[in-house]
N, C-alpha and C positions, 0 to 999 in steps of 0.2 A: 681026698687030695685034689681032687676038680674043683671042687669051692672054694678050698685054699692059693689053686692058681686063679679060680676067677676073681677071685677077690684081689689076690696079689694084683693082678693085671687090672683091675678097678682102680687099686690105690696107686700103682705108678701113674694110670692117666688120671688119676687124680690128682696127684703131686706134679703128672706133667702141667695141667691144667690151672695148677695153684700156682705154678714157676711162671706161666704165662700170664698170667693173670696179675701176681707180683712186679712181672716186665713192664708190662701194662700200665699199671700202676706208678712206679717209679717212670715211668717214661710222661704218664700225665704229670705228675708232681712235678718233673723237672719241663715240661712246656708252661704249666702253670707258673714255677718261679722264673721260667723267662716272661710268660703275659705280664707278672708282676713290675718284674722288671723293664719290658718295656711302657708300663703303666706308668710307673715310677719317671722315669725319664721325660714321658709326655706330659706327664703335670711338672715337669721341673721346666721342660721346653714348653708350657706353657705359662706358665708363673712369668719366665723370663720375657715372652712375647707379653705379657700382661702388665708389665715390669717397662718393656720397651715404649708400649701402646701409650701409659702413663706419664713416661719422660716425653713421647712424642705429644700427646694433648697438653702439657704443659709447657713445653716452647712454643707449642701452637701460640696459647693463651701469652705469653710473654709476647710470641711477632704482633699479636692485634694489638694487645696493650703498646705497644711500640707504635704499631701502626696509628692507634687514636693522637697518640701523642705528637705524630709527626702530622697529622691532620690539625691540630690542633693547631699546631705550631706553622702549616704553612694558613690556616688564616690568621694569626696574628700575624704574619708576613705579610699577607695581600690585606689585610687594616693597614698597615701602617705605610703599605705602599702607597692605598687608596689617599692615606694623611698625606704621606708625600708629596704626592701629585697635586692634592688640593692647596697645600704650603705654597709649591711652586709654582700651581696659577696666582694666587695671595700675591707673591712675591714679586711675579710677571706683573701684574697690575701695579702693585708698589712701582715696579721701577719705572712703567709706560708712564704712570703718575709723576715721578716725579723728573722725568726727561720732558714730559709737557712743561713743568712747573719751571723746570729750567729754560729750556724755549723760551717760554714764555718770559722769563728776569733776562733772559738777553736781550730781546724785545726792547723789554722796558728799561737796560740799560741803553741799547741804542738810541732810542727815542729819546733817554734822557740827557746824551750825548751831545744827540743833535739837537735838541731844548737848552743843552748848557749852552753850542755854539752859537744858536741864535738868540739866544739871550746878551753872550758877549758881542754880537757885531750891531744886535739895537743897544748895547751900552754905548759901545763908543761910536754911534750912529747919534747918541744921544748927544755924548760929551762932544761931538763934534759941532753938532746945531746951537749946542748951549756957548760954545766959546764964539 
């Protein structure tokens, strides 16, 4: 009968031992399915960061391309300024040119003015020695 209780008393702390150990067990299992779970999560929060990082390097690439094009676009600006400006000295000179050119036909109308007047007063400077 002592064998039979030491045994008996073996196998409860053995079955106590097996209940612990069972706890144990389901208590890992269920830390495990949260690691998993917060595993899961983290590659889904990071997919989306990867996801975000993506959309963000392609605006990026959209603002530069934007950016070259507005580069682009203020030297065709400052060309055509540069033609501008060179038009409008052209055209400075055109007009000094042709205010001299006129100066100058008043001149020559003056003088032809006064070449007509003196012309008519030795006409009849003429006609009057002739009569």
């Amino acid at each position: 009968m002592f064998l039979y209780d030491i045994s008996m008393f073996l196998y409860d702390n053995s079955m106590f031992l097996y209940d612990i150990s069972m706890f144990l067990y389901e208590n890992s299992m269920f830390l495990y399915d949260i690691s998993m779970f917060l595993y899961d999560n983290s590659m889904f929060l990071y997919d989306i960061s990867m996801f975000l990082y993506d959309i963000s390097m392609f605006l990026y690439d959209i603002s530069m391309f934007l950016y070259d094009i507005s580069m682009f676009l203020y030297d065709i600006s400052m060309f055509l300024y540069e033609n501008s400006m060179f038009l409008y000295d052209i055209s400075m000179f055109l007009y000094d040119n042709s205010m001299f050119l006129y100066d100058n036909s008043m001149f020559l109308y003056d003088n032809s003015t006064i070449l007509n007047q003196l012309k008519n007063k030795t006409d009849s400077c003429l006609t009057i020695f002739e009569t």
